[in-house]
Structures are given as structure tokens and as C-alpha cells.
N, C-alpha and C positions, 0 to 999 in steps of 0.2 A: 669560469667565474662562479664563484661561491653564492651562494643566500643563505641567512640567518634570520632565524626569530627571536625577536628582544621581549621578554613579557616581566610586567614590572606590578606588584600590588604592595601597598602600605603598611598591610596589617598582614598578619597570618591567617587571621579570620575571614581573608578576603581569597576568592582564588581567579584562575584567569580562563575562565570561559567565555566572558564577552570578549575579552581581545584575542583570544583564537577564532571565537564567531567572525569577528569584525574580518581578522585577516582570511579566513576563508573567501567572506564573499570577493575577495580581491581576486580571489583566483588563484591564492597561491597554498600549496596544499603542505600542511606542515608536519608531512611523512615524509615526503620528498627532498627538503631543503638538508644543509649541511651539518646545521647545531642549532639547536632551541637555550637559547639564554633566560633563564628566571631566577628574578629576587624579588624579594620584599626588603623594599628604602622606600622610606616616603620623599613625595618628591620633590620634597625642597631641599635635597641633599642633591648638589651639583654633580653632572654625570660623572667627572671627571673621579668621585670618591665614590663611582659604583662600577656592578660588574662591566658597566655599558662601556667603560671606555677600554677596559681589556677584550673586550668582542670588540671595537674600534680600531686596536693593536693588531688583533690577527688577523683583519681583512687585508684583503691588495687592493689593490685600483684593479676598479669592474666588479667588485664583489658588491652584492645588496645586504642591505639589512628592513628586514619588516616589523616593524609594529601597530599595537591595536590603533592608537591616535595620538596625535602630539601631546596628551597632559602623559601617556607613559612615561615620554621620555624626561622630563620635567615640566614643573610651573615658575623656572624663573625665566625672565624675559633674555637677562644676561644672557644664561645659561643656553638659552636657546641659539642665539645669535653666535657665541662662540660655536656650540655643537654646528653649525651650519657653516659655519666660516671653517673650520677642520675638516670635515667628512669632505664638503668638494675641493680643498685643497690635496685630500689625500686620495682624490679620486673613489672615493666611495660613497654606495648610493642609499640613503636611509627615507623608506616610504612610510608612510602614515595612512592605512589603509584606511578606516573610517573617515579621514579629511578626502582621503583622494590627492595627497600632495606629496611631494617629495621637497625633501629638506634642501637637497643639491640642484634644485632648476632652476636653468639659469635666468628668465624669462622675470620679470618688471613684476607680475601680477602674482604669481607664487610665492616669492619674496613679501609681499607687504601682506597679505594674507595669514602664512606662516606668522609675522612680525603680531600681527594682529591675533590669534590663537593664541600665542605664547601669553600677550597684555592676558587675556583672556583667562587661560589656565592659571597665571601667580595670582588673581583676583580672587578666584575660585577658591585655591589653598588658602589667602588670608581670610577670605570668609568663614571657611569650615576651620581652621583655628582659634579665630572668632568665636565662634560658635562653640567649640570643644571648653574655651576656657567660660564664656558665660555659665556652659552646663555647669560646671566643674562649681564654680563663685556659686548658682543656684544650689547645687547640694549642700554645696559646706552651710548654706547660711541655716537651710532645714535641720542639717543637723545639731546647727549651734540651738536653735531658737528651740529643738524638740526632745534632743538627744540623740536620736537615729534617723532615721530615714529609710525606707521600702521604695526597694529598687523596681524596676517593670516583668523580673525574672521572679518576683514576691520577693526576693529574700533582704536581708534584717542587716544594715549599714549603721556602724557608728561614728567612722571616720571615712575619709575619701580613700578608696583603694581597697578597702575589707567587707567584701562583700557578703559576706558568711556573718561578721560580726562575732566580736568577742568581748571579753570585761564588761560586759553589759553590769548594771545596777540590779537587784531583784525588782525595785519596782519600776522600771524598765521594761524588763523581761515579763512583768506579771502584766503592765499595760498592752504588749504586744498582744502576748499568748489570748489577752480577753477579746480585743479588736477580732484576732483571727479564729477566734472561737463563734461572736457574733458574723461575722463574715460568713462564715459555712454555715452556718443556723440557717440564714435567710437563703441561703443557698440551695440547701434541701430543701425548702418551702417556697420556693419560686416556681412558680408556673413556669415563666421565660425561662430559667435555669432549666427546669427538667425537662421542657420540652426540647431545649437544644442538644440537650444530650441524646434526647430520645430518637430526634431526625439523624444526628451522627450514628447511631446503631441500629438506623434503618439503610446506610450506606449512602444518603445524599452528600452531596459535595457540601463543604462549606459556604459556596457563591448561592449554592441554589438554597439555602435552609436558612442564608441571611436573605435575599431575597423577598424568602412568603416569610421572613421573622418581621421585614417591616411594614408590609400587608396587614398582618396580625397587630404591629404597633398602632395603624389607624384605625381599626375597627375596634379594638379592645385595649386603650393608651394603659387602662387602670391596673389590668393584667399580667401585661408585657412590656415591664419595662424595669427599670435601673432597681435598684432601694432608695432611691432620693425622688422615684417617681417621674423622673425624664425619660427620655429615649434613650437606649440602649444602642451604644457608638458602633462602628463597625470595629474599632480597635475593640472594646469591649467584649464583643460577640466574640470574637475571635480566641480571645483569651480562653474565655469559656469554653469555648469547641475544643482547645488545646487540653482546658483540665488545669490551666496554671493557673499562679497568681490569684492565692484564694484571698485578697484582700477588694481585687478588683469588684466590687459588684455595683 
């Protein structure tokens, strides 16, 4: 009897370290097994038009398949119910190692559970597309109302998609250039600013130098903080300590 690992991520930018962690703790060690299947599909793309159901094709009856947890394998409710209603017809066993479930058990209480995950996981995916197109409508509108827009990586957007920016207007470009000019001015003349740099080149961590940075914010607010004279976010800090996004301050 064969075992296979199914590992699935959406983006390329994403990889699959938590769902090899996850299947480790199961026990099952993914040197050992027969074939490691990986794609990146997002997953509302039904199994049946990903690699999952050719790994499906080549098992027998008694072969397993493991993965991280039920949203790898999708987040439609359908989808899931089909994939469950196939694999134990064809005698094959597909685990979910972070659930602790198998798709194929025959048992009243794994069944509604499973059913119940699946509602769960297409929730999840309408949300974060939800969410992907509000960002998306939020940009456009900045840019309609401003010209461009400043990404969280600093860099200079004048349409959705163009991150670098181009055909800019000169005075456009001459607004930017000043913001980012004024940005690093107060930048070098920041207490908080250099001192964050300072504890970075003395080799403390970042946890431990945001820490006593916000120690420092109650004892001395006037000192150590923003240019707008608040508190200094931990997003914030962080940028800083990176060295990016010199608009941030």
C-alpha cells in the first residue's frame, strides 16, 4: 500500500512548511512515503482541475494520501463532499493531518465534522476575496483622488498593478521626490529614528529594542515618537529596523 503527500499553496509567494510541519506531527515522515504532490491552485479551483485528482488516478484501493488540513484540499463545501464520496468509493484513504480526520471514515461523527470544516474553509476563501477586492476598490480610489499612491514596500503606484510607476506627471513626480525628501530629513534628526538604528548595530533583536523603545515612549513621549508626535506602532518600528519605506515615519 502506497502513501502520498498532497501539498497545495495559492500564490508562489507562499510555500509549504506549515503543511509539511503539520503532517510530520502525524507521524508520517515525508522521506519515507511514495510521491510528494505540489501545486500552487487557489482553492476554489475544484480538485478535479488540479494535480489532486491525477494523484487520485494513480492510487489503488489501500493507498493513503496525506495532507496539511482540509482548506488544502479545497474550500468548496461541493467539492468536498464529492472528493469524499470518490476516494471511499475507490477505496482510498485521504488524511488531514492538522484535523486529525480522514475523509474516508465511515463513522456518523467524522462525516458531519469534515461537512462542517469544508462550510468553514469556502467562508474563509469568500472572506479573503472579500477582502482582496475591498483592498483593490481602496487603492483605486487613492489613486483616483491623488494620482498615485505609496505602497507598504515605499514604492510609487499610479495604477493598480504598476508598482514601480511610470508616465508619472513632473509635478507628480516633484510632489513625491519632496514628501520623500522631507521624510528622510526628519529621519536623520530623530532621536527614535537613530537610536533604532543604533540598538540594530549593537546586535539586539528587534523584540527586545521594541520592548525598551516603548519604555523610552513613557518616560520621554516628546522624544520618541512618530512626526505627528504619537506613538510609534510596532508596524512602524519594524519598518525602521528594516531600513524601508522611507515615507513611513
Amino acid at each position: 500500500m502506497a502513501e502520498y503527500i498532497y501539498l497545495r499553496v495559492s500564490t508562489r509567494n507562499q510555500d509549504y512548511a506549515q503543511q509539511l510541519e503539520d503532517i510530520k506531527r502525524y507521524g508520517v515522515n515525508p522521506n519515507e512515503v511514495n510521491g510528494i504532490v505540489e501545486e500552487h491552485e487557489s482553492g476554489g479551483t475544484s480538485y478535479e482541475d488540479r494535480k489532486l485528482r491525477g494523484l487520485l488516478s494513480k492510487c489503488k484501493p489501500g493507498d493513503t494520501i496525506y495532507v496539511g488540513d482540509t482548506s488544502r484540499i479545497g474550500r468548496s463545501q461541493l467539492d468536498m463532499i464529492r472528493l469524499m464520496v470518490n476516494a471511499k468509493e475507490a477505496g482510498i484513504g485521504i488524511v488531514a493531518c492538522k484535523n486529525g480526520l480522514r475523509l474516508d471514515a465511515d463513522d456518523i461523527g467524522s462525516r458531519i465534522t469534515l461537512s462542517i470544516l469544508a462550510i468553514l474553509d469556502e467562508d474563509e476563501r469568500m472572506r479573503i476575496k472579500h477582502r482582496a477586492k475591498n483592498t483593490v476598490e481602496a487603492h483605486r480610489a487613492e489613486i483616483a483622488a491623488k494620482g498615485y499612491r505609496i505602497t507598504k514596500a515605499g514604492n510609487i503606484q499610479n495604477h493598480i498593478g504598476n508598482a514601480k510607476g511610470v508616465d508619472m506627471t513632473p509635478a507628480i513626480k516633484q510632489s513625491i521626490v519632496a514628501k520623500q525628501e522631507s521624510a528622510q530629513r526628519w529621519r536623520e534628526e530623530s532621536s527614535a529614528y537613530r537610536w533604532t538604528l543604533a540598538k540594530k548595530a549593537e546586535g539586539n533583536t528587534a523584540a527586545q529594542a521594541y520592548a525598551e523603545l516603548e519604555r523610552l515612549m513613557d518616560i520621554a513621549p516628546e522624544t520618541f515618537c512618530k512626526r505627528s508626535g504619537g506613538r510609534i506602532s510596532r508596524s512602524t518600528f519594524y519598518d525602521w529596523w528594516r531600513e524601508k519605506n522611507v515615507l513611513k515615519v
